[in-house]
N, C-alpha and C positions, 0 to 999 in steps of 0.2 A: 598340568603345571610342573615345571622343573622343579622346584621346590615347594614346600607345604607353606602356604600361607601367613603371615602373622597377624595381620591383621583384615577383619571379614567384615564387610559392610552387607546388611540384607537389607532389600527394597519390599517394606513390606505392603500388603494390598489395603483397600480404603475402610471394609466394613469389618464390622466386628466378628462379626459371622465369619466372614470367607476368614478373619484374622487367626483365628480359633484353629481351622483349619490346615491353616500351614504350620502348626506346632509342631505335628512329626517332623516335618520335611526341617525343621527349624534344626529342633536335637538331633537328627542324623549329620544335618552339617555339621555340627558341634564335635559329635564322636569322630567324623572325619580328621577333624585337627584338634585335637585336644588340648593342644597346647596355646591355641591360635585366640584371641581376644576379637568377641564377634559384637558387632553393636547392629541394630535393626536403625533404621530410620524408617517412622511412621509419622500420618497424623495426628494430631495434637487425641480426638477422641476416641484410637484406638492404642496409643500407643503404650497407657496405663498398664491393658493387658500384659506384656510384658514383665511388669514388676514383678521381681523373687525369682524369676523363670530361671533356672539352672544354664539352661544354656547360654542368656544373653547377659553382655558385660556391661555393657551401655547399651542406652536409647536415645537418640537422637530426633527430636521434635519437631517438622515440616510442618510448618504454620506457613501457608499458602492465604490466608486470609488477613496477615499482618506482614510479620518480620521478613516473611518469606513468596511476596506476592509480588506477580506479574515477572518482566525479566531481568530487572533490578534484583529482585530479590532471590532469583533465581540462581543469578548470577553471586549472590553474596554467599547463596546456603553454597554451589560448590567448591567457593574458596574458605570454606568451615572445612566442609571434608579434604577438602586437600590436605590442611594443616593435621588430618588423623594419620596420613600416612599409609589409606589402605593398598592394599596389592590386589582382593577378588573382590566384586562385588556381585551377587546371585541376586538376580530380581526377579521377585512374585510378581510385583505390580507386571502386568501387560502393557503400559501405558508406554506411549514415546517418551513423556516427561521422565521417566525412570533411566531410561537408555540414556537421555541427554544428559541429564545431571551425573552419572555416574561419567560418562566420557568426559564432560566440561572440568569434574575433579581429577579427572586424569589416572583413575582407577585402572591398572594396564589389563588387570582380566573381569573380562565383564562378563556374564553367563546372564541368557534368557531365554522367552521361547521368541521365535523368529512370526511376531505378531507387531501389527502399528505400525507400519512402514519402518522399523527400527532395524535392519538387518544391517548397514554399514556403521554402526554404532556399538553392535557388539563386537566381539572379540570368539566367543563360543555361542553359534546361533543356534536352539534344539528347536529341532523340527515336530509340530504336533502330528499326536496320535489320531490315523482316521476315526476313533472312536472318540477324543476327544471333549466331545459335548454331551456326550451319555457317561463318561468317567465319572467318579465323585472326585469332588473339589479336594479332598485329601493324597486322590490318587493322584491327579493332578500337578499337583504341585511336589510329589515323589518322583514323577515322571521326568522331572525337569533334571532334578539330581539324577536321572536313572541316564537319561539323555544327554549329558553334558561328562558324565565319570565314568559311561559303559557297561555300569556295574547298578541293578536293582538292589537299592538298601534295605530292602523288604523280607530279602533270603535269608537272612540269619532272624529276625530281631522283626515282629506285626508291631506296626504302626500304632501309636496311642495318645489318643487326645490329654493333653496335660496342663491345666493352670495352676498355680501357686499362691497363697496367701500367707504375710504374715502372723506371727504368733497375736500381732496387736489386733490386726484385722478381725483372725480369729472369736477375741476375744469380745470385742466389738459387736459384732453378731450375736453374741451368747446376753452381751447383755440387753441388747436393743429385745431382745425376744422375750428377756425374762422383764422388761419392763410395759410388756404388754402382754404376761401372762401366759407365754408361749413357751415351747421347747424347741432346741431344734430336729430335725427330724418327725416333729408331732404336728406339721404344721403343710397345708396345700398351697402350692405358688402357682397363681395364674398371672399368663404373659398374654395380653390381650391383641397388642404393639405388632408392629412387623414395621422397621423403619423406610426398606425397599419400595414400599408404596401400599394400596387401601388392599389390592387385589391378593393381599396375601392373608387377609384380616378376617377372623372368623366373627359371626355375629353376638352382641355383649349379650345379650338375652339369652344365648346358648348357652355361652362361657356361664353366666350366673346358675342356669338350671342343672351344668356341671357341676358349680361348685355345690350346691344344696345338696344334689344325691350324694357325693363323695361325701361330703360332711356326716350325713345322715348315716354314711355304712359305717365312717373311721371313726369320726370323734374327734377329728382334724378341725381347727380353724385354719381360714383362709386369708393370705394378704397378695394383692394385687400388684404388681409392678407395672414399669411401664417407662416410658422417657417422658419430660417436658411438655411434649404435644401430646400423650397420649393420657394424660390427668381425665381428661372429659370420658373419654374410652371408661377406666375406669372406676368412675364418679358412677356412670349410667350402670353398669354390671352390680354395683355393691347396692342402688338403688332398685335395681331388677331382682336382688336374693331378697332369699324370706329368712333366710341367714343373715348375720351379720359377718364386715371382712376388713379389713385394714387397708387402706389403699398408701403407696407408698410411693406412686409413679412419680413422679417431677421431682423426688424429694433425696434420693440417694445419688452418691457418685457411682462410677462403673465399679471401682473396688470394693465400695460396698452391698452395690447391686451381686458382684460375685460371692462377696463373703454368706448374702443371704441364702440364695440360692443353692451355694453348697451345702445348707442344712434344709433343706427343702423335704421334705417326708413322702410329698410329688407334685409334680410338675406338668402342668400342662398349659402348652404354649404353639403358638403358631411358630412358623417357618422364619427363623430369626437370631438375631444376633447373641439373645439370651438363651434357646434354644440348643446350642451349640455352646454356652459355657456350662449349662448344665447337663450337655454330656461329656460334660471335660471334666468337670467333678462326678460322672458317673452313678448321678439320681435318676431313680427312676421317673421316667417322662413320658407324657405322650406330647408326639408332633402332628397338626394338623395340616394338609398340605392339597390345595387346589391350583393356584397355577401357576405351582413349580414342582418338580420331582424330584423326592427321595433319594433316588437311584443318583441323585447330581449331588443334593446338598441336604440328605437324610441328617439325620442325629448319630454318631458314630461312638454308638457306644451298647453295648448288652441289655444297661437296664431301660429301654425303652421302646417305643412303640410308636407306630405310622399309622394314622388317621386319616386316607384319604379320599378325595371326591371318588366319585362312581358314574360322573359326566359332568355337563355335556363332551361332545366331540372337539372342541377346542382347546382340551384342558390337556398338560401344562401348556399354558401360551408365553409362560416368562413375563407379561407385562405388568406395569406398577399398576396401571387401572386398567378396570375390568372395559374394555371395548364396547359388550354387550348392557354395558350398566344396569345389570341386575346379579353379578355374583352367584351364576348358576349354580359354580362347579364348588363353591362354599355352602351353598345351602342345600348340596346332596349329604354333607356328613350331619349327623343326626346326633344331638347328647346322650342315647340312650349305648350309642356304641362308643362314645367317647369314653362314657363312665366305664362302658365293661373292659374298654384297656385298658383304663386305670387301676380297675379295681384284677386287673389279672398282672399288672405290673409290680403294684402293691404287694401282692400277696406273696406274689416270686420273690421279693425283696424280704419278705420277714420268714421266709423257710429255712 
């Protein structure tokens, strides 16, 4: 660009997870123009993420489901963004939908990867890495900044997964704990959930015999998270402990799903979009992972730990359901090695 920016439109990606993910890539465009006023536009249930984030000035709300559906509404959301006035728009999202709304508001630099038939759409197309699909999602999406500016933002300054809360939020959490007798940090979060689909979903009767041994070594009580659909998930685990647990799944928003989690004492969770907040607040975790990889969309952070299948030969297959409908490459990971990451994450965490 001839000139630095003023104003930065980011396309962000759908799930929570992958959302987490592009925080570095977020803050380095930030330091890039420091001066520049960046607004993300996301989905209505990922866009919360965002709030307090240092980097971003506004968020901009893509309800594809109301205000902003079909090509009416398409067409309405980019005569919104026209009226911001922006100059670059950096798109995460892969989608065509992403390329077209940014061109339709007439955004003159448009930066993507050269994916979705979208190449006469942008303005700066980056070309993917042959390695690409074995990257982590973090690198990923640095790679784009790396491919579009010439320059890896990586060389000075390692990449760091970062969410933010407020002082209320904070506080909010302190008390919701101490009104069930809890502390933070004194306390086991199990994430049973994987919204991507079943095949990601370790079995409740594990996760319970998890939580009892953990119980048993720390002194920890346990509360159960989870989304809306995943209430029954949780219902059965707290019915499968010989312990007692706090099920909390349908019942929080995502800010306060995050506010919980960050006082999480530990954490263990399948491969998922809570998974990835609580390595953004940097608790110790174990991740359980059958068919998908680490190596793509691990937990990216120190205090945690990979729990993965040991077969069959199909695993990772990336699918939402298991092909074989029986969940081989889940029912190779065993609670008795669950607990011993836990309890070797734990222990690193009070040294």
């Amino acid at each position: 660009m001839k000139t630095e920016p003023q104003n930065i439109l980011v396309r962000e990606v759908n799930w929570i997870g992958d959302a987490v993910m592009t925080l570095p890539a977020l803050s380095f465009l930030k330091s890039f123009y420091p001066g520049s006023r960046l607004s993300v536009l996301a989905r209505p249930w990922v866009a919360d993420l965002f709030l307090h984030h240092p980097a971003v000035d506004e968020i901009i709300r893509y309800d594809r489901q109301r205000r902003h559906r079909g090509l009416k509404g398409r067409w309405a959301l980019a005569r919104e963004l026209r009226k911001h006035s922006f100059d670059l728009a950096v798109l995460f999202q892969n989608a065509f939908d992403a390329a077209l709304l940014a061109f339709l508001a007439r955004i003159p630099v448009r930066v993507g990867y050269d994916r979705d038939a979208r190449r006469a759409l942008l303005t700066h197309v980056v070309g993917l890495r042959p390695d690409h699909e074995t990257r982590h999602h973090v690198d990923y999406y640095l790679d784009l900044l790396e491919g579009w500016r010439g320059r890896d933002p990586r060389e000075q300054t390692p990449p760091v997964l970062s969410l933010y809360l407020s002082l209320e939020e904070e506080a909010w959490a302190r008390q919701f704990l101490e009104a069930r007798g809890m502390e933070p940090g004194a306390f086991i979060g199990l994430n049973p959930g994987a919204t991507y689909g079943s095949s990601k979903r370790w079995f409740p009767e594990r996760f319970a015999q998890v939580a009892d041994g953990l119980m048993a070594r720390t002194g920890m009580k346990t509360i159960i998270f989870g989304g809306p659909g995943e209430r029954q998930i949780a219902e059965e685990i707290k019915h499968e402990m010989q312990g007692t647990a706090i099920v909390v799944a349908g019942e929080t928003s995502v800010r306060q799903l995050m506010a919980l989690i960050s006082v999480t004492g530990l954490f263990i969770t399948n491969d998922s979009g809570p998974m990835h907040i609580g390595a953004a607040f940097n608790r110790p975790l174990v991740a359980l992972f059958g068919s998908t990889s680490p190596e793509a969309t691990g937990p990216y952070s120190e205090k945690s730990r990979v729990v993965r299948a040991t077969g069959p030969d199909c695993t990772p297959c990336f699918l939402r359901e298991c092909r074989r409908h029986d969940l081989e490459c889940m029912n190779t990971i065993m609670p008795k090695d669950v607990i011993e990451a836990a309890m070797d994450v734990y222990k690193e965490g009070r040294e």
